[in-house]
C-alpha positions as CSV (number, residue, x, y, z in Angstrom):
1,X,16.3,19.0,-7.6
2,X,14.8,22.6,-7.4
3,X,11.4,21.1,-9.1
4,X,10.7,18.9,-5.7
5,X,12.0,21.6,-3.5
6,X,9.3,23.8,-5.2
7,X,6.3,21.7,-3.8
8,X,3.8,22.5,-1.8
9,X,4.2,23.2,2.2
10,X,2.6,20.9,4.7
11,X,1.3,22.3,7.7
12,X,3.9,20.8,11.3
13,X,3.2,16.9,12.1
14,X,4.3,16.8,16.0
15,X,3.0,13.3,16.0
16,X,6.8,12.0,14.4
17,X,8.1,12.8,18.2
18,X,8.2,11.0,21.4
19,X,9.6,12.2,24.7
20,X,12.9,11.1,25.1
21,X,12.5,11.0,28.7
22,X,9.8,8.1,28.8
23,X,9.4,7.3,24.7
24,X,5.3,8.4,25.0
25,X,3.4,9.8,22.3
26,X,3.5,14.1,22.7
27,X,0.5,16.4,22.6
28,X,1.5,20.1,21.1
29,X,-0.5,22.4,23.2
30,X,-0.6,26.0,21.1
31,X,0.3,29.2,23.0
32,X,-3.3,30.4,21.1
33,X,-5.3,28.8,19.0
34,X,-3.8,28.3,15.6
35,X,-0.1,29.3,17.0
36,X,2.8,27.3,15.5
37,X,4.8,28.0,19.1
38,X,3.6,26.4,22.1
39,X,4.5,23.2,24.2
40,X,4.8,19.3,23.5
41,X,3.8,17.9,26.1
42,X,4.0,13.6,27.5
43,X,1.7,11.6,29.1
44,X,3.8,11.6,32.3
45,X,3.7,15.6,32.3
46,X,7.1,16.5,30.6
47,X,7.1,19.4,28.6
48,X,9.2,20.6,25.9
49,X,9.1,24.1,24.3
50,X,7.7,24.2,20.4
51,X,9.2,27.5,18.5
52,X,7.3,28.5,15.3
53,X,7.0,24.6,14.5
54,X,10.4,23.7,16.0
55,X,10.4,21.7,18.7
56,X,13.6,22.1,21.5
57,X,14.0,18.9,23.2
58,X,17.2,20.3,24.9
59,X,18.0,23.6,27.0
60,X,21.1,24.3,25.2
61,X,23.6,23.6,23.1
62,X,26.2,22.3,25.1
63,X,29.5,20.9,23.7
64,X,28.0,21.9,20.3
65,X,27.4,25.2,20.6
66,X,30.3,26.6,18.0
67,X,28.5,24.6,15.6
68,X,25.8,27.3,16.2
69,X,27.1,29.6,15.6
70,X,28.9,28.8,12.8
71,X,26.1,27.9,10.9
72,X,24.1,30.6,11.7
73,X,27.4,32.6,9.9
74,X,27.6,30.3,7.0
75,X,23.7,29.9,7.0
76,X,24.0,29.1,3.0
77,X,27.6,28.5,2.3
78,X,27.1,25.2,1.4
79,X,24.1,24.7,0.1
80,X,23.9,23.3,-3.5
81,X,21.6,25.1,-4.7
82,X,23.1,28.4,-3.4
83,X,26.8,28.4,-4.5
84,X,25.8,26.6,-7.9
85,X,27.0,23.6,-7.7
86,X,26.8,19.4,-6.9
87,X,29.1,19.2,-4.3
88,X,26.5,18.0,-1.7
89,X,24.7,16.2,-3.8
90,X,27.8,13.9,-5.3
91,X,29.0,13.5,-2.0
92,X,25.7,12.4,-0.6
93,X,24.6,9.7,-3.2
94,X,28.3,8.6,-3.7
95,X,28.6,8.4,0.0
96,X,25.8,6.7,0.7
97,X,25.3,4.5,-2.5
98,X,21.2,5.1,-2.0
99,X,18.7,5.4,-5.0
100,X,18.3,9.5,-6.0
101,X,14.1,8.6,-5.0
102,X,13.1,7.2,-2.0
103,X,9.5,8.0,-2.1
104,X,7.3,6.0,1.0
105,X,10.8,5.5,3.0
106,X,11.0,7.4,6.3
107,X,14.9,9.0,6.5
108,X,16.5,10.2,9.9
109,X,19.1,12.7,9.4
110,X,21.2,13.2,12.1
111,X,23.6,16.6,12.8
112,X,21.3,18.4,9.5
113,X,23.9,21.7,10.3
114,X,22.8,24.4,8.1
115,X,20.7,22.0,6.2
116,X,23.3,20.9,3.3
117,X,22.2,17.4,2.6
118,X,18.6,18.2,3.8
119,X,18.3,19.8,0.4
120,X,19.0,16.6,-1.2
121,X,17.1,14.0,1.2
122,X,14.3,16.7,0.4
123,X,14.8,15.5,-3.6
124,X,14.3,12.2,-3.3
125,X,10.8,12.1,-2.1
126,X,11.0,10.5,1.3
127,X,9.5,11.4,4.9
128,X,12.3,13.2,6.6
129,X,13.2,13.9,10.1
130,X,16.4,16.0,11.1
131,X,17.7,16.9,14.0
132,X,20.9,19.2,15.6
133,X,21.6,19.7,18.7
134,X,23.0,23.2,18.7
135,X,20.9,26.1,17.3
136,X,21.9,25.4,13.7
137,X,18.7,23.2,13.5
138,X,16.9,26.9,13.6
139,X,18.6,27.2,10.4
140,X,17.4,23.9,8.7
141,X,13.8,24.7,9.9
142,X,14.2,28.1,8.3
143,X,15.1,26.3,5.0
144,X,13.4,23.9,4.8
145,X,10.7,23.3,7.8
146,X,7.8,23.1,5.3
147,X,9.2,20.2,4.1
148,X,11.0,18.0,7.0
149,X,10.4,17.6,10.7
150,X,12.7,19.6,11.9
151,X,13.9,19.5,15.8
152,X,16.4,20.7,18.1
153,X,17.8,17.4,20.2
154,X,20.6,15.4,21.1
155,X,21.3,12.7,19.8
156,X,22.2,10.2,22.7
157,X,18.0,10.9,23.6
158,X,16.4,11.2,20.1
159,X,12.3,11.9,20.5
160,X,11.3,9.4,18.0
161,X,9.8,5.6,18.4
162,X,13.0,2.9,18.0
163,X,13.1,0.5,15.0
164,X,11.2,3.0,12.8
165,X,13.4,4.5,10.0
166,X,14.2,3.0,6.9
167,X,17.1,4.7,6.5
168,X,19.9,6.9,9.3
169,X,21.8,9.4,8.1
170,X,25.1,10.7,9.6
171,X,27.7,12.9,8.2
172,X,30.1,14.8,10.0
173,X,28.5,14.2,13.3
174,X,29.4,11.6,15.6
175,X,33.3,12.4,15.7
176,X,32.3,15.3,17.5
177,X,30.5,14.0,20.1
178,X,32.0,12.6,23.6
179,X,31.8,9.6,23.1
180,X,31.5,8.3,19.8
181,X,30.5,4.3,20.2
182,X,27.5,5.2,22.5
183,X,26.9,7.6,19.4
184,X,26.9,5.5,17.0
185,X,24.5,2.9,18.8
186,X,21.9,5.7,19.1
187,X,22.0,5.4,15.8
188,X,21.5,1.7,14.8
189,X,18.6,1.6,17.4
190,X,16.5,3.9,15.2
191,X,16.7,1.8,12.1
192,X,14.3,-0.8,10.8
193,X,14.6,-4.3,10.4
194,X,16.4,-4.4,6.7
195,X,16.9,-0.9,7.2
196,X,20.2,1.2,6.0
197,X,23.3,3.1,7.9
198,X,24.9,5.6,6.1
199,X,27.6,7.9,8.4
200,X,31.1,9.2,8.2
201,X,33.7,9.7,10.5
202,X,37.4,11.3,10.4
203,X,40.6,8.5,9.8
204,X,42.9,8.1,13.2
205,X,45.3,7.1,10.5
206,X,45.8,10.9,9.8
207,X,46.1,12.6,13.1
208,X,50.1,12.8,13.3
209,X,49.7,14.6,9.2
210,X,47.2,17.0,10.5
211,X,48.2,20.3,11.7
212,X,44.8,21.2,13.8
213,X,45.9,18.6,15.7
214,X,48.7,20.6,17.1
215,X,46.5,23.8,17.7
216,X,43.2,22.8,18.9
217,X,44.5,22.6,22.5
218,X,44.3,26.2,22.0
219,X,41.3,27.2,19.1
220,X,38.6,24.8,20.9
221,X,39.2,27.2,24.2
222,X,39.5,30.6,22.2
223,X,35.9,32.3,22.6
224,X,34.3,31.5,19.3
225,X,33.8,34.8,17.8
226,X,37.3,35.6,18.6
227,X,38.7,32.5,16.5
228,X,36.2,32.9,13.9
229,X,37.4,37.1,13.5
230,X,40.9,35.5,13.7
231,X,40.4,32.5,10.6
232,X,38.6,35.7,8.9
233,X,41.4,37.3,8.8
234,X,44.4,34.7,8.6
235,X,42.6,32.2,5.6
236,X,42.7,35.2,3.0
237,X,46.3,36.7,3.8
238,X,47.5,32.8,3.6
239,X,46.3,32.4,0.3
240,X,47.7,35.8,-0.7
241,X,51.1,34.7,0.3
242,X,50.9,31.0,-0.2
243,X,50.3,29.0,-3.6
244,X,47.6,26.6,-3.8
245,X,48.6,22.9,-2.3
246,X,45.4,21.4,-0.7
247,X,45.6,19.1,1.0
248,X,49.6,19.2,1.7
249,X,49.7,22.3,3.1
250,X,47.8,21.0,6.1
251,X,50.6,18.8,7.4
252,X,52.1,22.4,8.2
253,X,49.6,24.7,8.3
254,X,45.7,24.1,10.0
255,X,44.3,25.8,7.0
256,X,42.0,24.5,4.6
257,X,42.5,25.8,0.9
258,X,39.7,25.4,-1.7
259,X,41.7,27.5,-4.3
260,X,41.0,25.4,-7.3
261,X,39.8,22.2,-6.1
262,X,36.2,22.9,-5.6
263,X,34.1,23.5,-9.1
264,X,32.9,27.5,-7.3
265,X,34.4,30.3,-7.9
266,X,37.4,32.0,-6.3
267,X,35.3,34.0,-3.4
268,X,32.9,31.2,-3.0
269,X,36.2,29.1,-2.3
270,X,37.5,31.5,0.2
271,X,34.4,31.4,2.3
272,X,34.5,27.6,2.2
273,X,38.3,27.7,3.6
274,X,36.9,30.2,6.7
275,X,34.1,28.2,7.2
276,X,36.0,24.8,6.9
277,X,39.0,25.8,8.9
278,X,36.7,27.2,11.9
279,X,35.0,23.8,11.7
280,X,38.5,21.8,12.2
281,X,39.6,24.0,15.2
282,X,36.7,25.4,16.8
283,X,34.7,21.9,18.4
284,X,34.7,20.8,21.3
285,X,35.6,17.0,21.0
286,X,37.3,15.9,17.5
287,X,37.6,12.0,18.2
288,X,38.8,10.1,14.6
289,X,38.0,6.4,14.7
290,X,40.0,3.4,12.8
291,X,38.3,1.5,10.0
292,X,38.6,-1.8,12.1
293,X,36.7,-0.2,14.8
294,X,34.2,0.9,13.2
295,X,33.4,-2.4,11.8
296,X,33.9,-4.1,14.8
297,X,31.2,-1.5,16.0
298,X,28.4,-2.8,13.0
299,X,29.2,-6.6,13.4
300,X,28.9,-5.7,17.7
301,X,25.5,-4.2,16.7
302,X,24.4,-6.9,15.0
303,X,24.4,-5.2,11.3
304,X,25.5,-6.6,7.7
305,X,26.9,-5.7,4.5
306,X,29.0,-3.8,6.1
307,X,30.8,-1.6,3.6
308,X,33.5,1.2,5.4
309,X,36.0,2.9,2.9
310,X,38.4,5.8,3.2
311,X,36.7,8.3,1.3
312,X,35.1,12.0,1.9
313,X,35.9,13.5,5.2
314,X,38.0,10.3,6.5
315,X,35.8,6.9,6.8
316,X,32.9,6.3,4.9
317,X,30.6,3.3,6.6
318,X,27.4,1.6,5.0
319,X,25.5,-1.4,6.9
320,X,21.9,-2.2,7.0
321,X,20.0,-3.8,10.1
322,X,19.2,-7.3,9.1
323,X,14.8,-7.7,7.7
């Protein structure tokens, strides 16, 4: 992977984006001539701010903003190529079921975070577009903006044409947004005729077994940087105290514990519990979905092959848009 990550930079291509307001092309207007930061701006006069090559198309984070920040913390916690191993990468292609090269196909990846399966769409050789709509997208563009079209937007008013990906990708996204089915249509509008849905969503099935869901009343209204100082602190004097029993110990405790289940080693596991555990109690909106509904969802949207399996995270769904 690190051969096609070493290739060479191409200069910003603003002409992947349309406004979301009226879906027109954009023209960047440079703050000077040969700046990377200026303004994208539509035909009907909306503008939207460009920073060193990233383009906002929102004023803030909104409900996502702990996702922000806690990828901006963990800027490179989970990046394969970082903590040494293939976690990402045998999640992604099992995940997905998708070919490992995908040169000529144009890939939308949806909620990119701190840029963790950006590394691998960036492998395979296609045209990729991410976006986040908190600030964590600043971290993706840091990583890898040379190499994808990076942007910072919502995804219920994506700036790109409809119908014109071959492929959407969505992990670990859509249960955190307010309302999930309008979510999830954003996302088979953007694909192709014939092309592929790839997302994940958490399992309703396991709400009563989870303990977050007894404490998130609280966590998601705790400032951020007081819960994060607060999992800091609780994760490693739990695992002092407690043997390792992932993932029983969360039908008591709303902890994660790595402690030999991941293929890292010990401190890399101990970030990944922080980091983990402020993701499960730190959102906003954590809305699991049944497997039935989420096929009822693809057939509603007129998709096929529709392939949803408990796996990873909760629910894993595949469906392509029919050619």
């Amino acid at each position: 992977m690190s051969a096609d990550l070493d290739s060479p930079a191409s200069p910003p291509d603003f002409s992947v984006y349309r406004c979301p307001v009226d879906g027109g092309p954009l023209r960047f207007e440079p703050a000077r001539p040969g700046s990377r930061s200026g303004v994208l701006v539509s035909e009907k006069g909306n503008k939207y701010p460009v920073d060193e090559g990233l383009p906002r198309f929102v004023e803030d984070e909104g409900y996502s903003a702990s996702f922000g920040f806690q990828w901006n913390t963990h800027d490179r916690t989970q990046i394969d190529s970082d903590n040494g191993s293939t976690i990402t990468q045998d999640r992604f292609f099992r995940g997905t079921g998708w070919p490992r090269r995908m040169e000529g196909e144009r890939i939308l990846e949806v909620g990119c975070g701190s840029g963790r399966f950006t590394e691998v769409l960036v492998s395979t050789g296609a045209d990729v577009c991410s976006l986040d709509y908190s600030r964590a997208a600043d971290v993706t563009h840091r990583h890898f903006g040379d190499r994808v079209h990076v942007c910072q937007a919502s995804i219920y008013d994506m700036p790109y044409e409809k119908a014109s990906f071959d492929r959407v990708f969505c992990f670990g996204v859509i249960q955190h947004c307010p309302d999930v089915h309008a979510a999830f249509n954003k996302l088979t509008e953007m694909l192709k005729p014939g092309g592929h849905l790839a997302l994940d969503v958490y399992d309703a099935r396991r709400v009563p077994l989870n303990a977050r869901y007894r404490v998130r009343w609280l966590t998601k209204r705790l400032p951020k940087e007081l819960l994060y100082q607060t999992i800091a602190r609780a994760v490693p004097a739990y695992m002092r105290v407690m043997p390792p029993l992932h993932p029983y110990n969360q039908l008591v405790f709303p902890i994660k514990d790595y402690r030999g289940v991941l293929p890292v080693s010990e401190a890399k596991a101990v970030e990944l519990s922080v980091l983990d555990t402020f993701d499960s109690l730190s959102p906003a909106h954590d809305r699991p979905q049944f497997r039935w509904t989420m096929k009822r969802w693809c057939r509603q949207a007129g998709l096929v092959d529709i392939d949803a399996s408990y796996a990873g995270n909760g629910i894993e769904l595949r469906a392509r848009r029919p050619g």
